[in-house]
Biopython code that builds the backbone (N, CA, C, O; Angstrom):
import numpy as np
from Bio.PDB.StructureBuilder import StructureBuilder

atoms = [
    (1, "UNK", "N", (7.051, -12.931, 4.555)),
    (1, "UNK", "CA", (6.657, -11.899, 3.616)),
    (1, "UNK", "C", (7.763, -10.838, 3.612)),
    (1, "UNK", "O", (8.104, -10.141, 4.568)),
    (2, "UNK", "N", (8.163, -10.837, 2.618)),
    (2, "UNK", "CA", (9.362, -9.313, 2.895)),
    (2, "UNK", "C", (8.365, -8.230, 2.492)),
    (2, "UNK", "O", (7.178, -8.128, 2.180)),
    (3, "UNK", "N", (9.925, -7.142, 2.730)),
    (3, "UNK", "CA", (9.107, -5.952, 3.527)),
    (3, "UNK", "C", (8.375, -5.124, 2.036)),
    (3, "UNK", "O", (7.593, -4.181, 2.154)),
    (4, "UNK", "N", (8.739, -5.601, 0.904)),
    (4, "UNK", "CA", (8.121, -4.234, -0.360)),
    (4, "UNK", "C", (6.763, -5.483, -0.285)),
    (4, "UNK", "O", (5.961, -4.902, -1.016)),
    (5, "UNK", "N", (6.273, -6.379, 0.004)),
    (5, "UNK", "CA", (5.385, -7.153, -0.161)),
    (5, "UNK", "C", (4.289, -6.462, 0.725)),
    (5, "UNK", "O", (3.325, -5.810, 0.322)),
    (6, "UNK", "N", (4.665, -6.763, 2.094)),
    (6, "UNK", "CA", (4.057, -5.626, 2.592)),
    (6, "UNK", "C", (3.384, -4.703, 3.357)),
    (6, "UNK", "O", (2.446, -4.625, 4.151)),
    (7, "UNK", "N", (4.686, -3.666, 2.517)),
    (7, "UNK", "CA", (3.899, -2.552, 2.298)),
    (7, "UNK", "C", (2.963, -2.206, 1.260)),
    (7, "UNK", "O", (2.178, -1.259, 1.308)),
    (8, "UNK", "N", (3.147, -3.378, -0.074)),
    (8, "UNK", "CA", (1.944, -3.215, -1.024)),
    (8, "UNK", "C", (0.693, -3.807, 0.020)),
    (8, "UNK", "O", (-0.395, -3.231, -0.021)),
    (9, "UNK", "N", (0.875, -4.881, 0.878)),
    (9, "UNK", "CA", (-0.588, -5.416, 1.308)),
    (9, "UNK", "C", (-0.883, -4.110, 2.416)),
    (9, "UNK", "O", (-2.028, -3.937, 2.833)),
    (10, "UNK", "N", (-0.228, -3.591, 2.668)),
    (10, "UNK", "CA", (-0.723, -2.622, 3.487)),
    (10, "UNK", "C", (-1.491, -1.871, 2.883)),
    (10, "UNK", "O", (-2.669, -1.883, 3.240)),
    (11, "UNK", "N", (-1.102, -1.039, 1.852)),
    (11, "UNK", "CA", (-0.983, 0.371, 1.243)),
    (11, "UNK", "C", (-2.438, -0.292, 0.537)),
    (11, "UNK", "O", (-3.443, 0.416, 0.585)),
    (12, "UNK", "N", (-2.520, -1.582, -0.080)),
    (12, "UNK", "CA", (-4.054, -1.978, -0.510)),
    (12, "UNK", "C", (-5.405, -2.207, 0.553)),
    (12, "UNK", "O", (-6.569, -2.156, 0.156)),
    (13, "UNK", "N", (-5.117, -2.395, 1.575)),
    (13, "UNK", "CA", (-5.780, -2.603, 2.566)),
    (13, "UNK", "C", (-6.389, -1.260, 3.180)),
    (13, "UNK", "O", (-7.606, -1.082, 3.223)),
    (14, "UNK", "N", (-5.749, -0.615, 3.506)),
    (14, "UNK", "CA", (-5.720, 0.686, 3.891)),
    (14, "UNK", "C", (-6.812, 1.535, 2.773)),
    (14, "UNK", "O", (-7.890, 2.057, 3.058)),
    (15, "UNK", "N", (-5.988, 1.453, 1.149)),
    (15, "UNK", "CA", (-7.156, 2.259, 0.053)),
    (15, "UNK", "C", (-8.456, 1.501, 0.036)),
    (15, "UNK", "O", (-9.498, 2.049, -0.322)),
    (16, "UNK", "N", (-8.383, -0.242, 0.568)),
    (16, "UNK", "CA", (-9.672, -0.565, 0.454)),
    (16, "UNK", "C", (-10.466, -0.095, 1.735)),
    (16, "UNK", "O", (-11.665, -0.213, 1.483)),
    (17, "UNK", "N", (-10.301, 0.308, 2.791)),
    (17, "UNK", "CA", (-10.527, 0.240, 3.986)),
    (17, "UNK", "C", (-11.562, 1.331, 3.845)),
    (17, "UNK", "O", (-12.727, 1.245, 4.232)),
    (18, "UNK", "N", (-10.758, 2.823, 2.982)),
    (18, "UNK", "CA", (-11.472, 4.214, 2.709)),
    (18, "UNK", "C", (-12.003, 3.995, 1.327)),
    (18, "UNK", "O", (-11.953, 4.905, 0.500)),
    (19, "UNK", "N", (-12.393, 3.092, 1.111)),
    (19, "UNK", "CA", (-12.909, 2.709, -0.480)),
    (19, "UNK", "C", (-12.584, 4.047, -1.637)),
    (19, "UNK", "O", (-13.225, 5.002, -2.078)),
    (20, "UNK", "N", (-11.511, 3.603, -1.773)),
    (20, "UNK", "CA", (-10.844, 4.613, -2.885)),
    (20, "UNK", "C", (-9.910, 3.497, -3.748)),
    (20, "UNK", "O", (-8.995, 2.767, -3.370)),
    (21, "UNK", "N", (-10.542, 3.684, -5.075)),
    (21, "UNK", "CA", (-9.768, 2.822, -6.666)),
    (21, "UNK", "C", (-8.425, 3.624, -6.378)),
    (21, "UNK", "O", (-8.152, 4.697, -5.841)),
    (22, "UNK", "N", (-7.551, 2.355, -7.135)),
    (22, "UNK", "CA", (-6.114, 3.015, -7.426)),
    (22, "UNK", "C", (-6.069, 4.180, -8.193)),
    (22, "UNK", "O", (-5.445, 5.233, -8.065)),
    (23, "UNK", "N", (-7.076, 3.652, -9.233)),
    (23, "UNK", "CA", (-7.037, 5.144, -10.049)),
    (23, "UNK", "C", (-7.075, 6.506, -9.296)),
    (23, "UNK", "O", (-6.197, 7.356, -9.447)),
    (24, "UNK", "N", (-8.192, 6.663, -8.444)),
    (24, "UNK", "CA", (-8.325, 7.536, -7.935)),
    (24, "UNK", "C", (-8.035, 8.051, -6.601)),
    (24, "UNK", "O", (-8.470, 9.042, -6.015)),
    (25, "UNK", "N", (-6.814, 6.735, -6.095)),
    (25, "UNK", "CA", (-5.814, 7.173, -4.805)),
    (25, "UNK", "C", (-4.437, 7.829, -6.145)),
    (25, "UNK", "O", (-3.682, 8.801, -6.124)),
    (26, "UNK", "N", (-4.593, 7.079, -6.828)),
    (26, "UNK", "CA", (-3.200, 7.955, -7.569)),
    (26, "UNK", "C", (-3.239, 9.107, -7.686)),
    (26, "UNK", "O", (-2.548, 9.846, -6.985)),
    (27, "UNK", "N", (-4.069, 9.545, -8.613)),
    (27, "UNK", "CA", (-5.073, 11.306, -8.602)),
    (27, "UNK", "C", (-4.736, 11.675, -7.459)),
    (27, "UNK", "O", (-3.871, 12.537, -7.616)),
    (28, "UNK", "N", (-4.956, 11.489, -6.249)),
    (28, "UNK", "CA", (-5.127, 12.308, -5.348)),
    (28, "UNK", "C", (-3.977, 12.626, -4.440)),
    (28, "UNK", "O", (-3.766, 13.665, -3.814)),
    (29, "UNK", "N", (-3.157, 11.333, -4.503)),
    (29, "UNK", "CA", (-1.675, 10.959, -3.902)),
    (29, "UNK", "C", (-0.805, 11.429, -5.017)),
    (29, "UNK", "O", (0.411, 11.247, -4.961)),
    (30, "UNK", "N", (-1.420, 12.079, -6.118)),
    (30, "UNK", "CA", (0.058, 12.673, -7.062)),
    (30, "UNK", "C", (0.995, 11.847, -7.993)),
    (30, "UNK", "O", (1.687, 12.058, -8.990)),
    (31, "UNK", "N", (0.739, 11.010, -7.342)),
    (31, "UNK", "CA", (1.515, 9.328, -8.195)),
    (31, "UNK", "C", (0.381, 8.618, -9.906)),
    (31, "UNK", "O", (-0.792, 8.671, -10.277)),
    (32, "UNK", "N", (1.433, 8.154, -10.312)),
    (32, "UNK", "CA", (0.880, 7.347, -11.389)),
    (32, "UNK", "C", (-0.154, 5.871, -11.193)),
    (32, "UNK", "O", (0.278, 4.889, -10.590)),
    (33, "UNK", "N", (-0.808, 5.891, -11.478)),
    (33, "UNK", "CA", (-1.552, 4.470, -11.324)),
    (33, "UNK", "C", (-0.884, 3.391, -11.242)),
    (33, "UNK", "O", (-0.881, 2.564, -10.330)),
    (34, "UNK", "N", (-0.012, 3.407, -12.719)),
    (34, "UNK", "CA", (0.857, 2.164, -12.502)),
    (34, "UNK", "C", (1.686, 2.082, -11.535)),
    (34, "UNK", "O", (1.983, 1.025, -10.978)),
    (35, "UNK", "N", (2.235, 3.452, -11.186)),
    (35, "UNK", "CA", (3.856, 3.241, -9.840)),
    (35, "UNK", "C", (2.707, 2.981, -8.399)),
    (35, "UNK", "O", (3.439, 2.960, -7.409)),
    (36, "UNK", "N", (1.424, 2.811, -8.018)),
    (36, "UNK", "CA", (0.557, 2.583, -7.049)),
    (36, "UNK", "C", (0.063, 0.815, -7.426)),
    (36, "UNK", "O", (-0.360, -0.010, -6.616)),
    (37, "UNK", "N", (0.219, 0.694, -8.417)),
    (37, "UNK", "CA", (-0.218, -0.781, -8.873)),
    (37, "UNK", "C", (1.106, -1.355, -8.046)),
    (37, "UNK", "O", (1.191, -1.837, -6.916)),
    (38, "UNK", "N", (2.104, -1.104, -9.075)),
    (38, "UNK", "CA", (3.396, -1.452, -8.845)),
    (38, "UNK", "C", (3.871, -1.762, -7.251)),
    (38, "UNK", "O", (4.055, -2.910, -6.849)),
    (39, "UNK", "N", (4.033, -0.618, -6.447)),
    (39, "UNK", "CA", (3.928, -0.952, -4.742)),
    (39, "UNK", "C", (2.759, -1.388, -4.248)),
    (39, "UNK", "O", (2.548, -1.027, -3.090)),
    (40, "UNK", "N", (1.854, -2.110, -4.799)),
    (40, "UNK", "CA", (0.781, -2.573, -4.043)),
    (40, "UNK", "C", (1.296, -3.802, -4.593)),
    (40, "UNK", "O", (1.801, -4.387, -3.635)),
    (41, "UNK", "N", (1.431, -4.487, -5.613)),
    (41, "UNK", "CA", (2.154, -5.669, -6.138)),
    (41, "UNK", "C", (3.210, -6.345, -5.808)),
    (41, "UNK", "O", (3.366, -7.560, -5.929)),
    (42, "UNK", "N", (4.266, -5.238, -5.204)),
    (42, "UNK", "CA", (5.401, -5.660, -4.457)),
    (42, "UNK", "C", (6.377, -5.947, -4.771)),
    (42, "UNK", "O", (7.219, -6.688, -4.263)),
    (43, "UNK", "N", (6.328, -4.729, -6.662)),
    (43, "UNK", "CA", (7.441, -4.972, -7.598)),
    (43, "UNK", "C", (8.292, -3.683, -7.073)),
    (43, "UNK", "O", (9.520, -3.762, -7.114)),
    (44, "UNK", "N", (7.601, -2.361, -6.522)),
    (44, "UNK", "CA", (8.297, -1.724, -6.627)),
    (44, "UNK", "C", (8.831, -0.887, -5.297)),
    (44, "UNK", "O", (8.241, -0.769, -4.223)),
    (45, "UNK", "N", (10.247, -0.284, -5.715)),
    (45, "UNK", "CA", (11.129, -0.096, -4.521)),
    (45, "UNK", "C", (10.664, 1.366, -3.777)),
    (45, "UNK", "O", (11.651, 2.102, -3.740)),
    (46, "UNK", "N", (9.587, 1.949, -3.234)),
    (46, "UNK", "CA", (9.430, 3.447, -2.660)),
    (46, "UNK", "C", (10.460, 3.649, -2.243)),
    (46, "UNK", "O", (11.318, 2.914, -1.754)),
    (47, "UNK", "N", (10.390, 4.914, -2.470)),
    (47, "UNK", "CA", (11.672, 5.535, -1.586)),
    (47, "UNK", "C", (11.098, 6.645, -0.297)),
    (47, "UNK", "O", (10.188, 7.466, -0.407)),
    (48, "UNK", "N", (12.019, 6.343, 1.022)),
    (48, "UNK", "CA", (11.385, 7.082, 2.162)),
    (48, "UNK", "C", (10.438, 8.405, 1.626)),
    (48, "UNK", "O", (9.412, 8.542, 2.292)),
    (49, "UNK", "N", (10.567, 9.088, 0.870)),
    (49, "UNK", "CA", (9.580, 10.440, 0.490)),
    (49, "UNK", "C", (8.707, 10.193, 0.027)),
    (49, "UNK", "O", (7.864, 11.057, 0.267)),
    (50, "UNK", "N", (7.961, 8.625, -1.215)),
    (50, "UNK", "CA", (7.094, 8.057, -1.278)),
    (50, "UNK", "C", (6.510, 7.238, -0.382)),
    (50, "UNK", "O", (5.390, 6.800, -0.645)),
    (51, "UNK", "N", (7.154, 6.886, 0.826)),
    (51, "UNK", "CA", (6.029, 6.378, 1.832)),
    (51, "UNK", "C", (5.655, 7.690, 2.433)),
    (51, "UNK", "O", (4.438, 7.733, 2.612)),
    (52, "UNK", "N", (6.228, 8.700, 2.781)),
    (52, "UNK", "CA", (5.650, 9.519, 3.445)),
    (52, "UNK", "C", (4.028, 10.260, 2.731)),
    (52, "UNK", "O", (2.950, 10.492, 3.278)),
    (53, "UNK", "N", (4.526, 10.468, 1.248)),
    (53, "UNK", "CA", (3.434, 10.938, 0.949)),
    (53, "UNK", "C", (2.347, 9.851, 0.443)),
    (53, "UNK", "O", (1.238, 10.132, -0.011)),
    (54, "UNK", "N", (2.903, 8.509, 0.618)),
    (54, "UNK", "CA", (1.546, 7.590, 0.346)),
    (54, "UNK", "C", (0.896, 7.832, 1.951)),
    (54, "UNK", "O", (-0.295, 8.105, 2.097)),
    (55, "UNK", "N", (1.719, 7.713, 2.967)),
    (55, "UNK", "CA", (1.055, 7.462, 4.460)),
    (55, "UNK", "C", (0.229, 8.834, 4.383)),
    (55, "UNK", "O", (-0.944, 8.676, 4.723)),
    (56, "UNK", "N", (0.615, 10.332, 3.963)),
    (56, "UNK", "CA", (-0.046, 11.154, 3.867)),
    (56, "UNK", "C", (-1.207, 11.620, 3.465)),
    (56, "UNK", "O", (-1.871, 12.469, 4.060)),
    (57, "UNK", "N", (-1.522, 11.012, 2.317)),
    (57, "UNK", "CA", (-2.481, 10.443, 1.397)),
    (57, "UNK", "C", (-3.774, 9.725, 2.062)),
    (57, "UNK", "O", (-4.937, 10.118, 2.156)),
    (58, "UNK", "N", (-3.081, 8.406, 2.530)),
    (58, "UNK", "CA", (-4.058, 7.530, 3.652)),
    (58, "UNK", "C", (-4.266, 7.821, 4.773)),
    (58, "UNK", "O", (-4.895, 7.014, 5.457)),
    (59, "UNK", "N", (-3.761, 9.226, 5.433)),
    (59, "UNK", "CA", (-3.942, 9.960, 7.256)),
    (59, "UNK", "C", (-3.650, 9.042, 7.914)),
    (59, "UNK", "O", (-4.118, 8.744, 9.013)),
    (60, "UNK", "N", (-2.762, 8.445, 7.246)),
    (60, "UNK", "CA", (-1.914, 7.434, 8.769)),
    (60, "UNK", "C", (-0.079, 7.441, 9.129)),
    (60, "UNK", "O", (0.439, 7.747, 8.055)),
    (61, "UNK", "N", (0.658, 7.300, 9.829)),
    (61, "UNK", "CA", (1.316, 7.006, 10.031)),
    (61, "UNK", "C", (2.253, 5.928, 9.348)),
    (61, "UNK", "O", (2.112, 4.707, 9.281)),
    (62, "UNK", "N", (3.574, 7.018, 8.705)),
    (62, "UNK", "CA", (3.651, 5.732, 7.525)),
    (62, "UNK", "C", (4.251, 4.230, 8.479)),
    (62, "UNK", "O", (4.628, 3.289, 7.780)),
    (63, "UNK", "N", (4.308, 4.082, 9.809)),
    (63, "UNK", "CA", (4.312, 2.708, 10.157)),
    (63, "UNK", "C", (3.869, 2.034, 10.029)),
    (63, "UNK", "O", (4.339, 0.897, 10.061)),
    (64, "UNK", "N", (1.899, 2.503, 9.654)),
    (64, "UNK", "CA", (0.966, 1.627, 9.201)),
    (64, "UNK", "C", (1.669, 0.679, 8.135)),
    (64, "UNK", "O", (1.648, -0.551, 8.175)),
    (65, "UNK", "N", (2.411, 1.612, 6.997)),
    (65, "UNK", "CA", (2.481, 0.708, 5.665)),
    (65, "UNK", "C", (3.842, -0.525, 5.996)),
    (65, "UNK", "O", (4.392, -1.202, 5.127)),
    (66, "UNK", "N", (4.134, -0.547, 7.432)),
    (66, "UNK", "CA", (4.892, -1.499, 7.264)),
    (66, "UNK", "C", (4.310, -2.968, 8.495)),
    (66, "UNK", "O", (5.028, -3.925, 8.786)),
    (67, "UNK", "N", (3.197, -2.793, 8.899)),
    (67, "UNK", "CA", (2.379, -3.517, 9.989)),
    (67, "UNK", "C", (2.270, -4.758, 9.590)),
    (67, "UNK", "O", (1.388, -5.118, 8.811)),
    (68, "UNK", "N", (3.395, -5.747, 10.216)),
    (68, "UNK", "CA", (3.319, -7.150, 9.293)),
    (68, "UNK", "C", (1.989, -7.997, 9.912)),
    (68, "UNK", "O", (1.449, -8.704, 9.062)),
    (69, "UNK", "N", (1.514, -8.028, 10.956)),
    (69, "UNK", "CA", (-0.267, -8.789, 11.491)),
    (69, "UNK", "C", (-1.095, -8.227, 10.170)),
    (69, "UNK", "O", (-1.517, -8.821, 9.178)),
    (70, "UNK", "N", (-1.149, -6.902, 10.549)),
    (70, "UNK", "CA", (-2.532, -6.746, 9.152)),
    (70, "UNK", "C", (-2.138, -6.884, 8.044)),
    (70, "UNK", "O", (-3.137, -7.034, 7.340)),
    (71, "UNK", "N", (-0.748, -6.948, 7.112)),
    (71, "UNK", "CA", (-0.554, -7.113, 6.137)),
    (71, "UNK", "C", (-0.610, -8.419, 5.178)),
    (71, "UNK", "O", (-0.743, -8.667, 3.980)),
    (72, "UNK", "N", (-0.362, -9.373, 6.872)),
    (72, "UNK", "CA", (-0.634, -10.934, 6.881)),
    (72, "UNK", "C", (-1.819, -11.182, 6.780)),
    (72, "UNK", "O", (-2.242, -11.681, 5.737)),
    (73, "UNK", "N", (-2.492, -10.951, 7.632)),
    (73, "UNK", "CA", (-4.119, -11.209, 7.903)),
    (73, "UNK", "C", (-4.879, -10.968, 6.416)),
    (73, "UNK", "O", (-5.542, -11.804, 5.802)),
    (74, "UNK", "N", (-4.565, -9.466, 5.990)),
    (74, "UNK", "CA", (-5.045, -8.886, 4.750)),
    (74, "UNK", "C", (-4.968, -10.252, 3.476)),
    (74, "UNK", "O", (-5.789, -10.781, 2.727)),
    (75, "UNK", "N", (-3.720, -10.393, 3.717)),
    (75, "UNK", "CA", (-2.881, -11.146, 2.202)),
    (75, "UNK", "C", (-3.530, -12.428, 2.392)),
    (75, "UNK", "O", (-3.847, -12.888, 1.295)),
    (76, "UNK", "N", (-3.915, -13.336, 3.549)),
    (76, "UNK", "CA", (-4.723, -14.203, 3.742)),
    (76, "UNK", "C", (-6.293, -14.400, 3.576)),
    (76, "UNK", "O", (-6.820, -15.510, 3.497)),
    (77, "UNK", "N", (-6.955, -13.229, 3.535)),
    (77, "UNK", "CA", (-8.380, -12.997, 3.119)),
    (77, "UNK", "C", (-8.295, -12.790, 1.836)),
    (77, "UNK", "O", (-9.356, -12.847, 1.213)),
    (78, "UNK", "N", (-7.332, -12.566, 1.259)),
    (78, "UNK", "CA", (-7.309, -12.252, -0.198)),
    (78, "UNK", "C", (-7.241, -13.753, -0.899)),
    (78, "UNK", "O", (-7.477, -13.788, -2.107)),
    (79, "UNK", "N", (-6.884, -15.196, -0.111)),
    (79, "UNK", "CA", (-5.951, -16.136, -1.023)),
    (79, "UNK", "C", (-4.822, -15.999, -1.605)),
    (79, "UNK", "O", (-4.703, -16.345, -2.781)),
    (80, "UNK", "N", (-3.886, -15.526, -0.972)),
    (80, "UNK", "CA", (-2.828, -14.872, -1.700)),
    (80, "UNK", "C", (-1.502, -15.623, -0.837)),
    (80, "UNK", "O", (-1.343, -15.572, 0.383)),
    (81, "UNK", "N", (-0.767, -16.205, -1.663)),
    (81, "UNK", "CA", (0.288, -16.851, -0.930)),
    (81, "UNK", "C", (0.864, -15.662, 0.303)),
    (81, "UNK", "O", (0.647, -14.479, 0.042)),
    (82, "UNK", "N", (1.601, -16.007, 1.646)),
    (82, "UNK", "CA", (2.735, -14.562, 2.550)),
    (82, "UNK", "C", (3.598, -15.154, 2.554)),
    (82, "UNK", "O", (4.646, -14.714, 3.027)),
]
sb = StructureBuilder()
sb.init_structure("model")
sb.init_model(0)
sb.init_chain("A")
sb.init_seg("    ")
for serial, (resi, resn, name, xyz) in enumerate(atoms, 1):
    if name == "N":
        sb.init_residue(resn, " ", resi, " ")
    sb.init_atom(name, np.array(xyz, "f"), 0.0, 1.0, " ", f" {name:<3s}", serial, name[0])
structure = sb.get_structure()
């Protein structure tokens, strides 16, 4: 799994975890829906100041968004090729 992969399976795991819609992690994280679709999809490139304020967002440590076990595990409960 490379690494923008994920950090989208992270960054989805995590908003599902605190049951919060993209829509309304975007709202709250300041970001656009689509640029939150986008890094959860694993099209798009964050830059270090967008992980910080996504990890900020989710009260975790932005290492969380790079945790390849749960990102694996996650992407596997989903049916989702890693």
């Amino acid at each position: 799994m490379d690494v923008y992969a994920r950090i989208g399976w992270n960054l989805k795991r995590l908003r599902k975890e605190r049951g919060i819609t993209q829509e309304d992690f975007a709202t709250d994280s300041g970001f656009d829906r689509g640029y939150i679709s986008g890094v959860e999809r694993g099209v798009r490139n964050p830059s270090v100041k967008a992980l910080a304020r996504i990890a900020d967002a989710l009260k975790v440590d932005v290492a969380e968004l790079f945790d390849a076990a749960n990102a694996a595990e996650f992407a596997r409960g989903h049916h989702t090729q890693v």
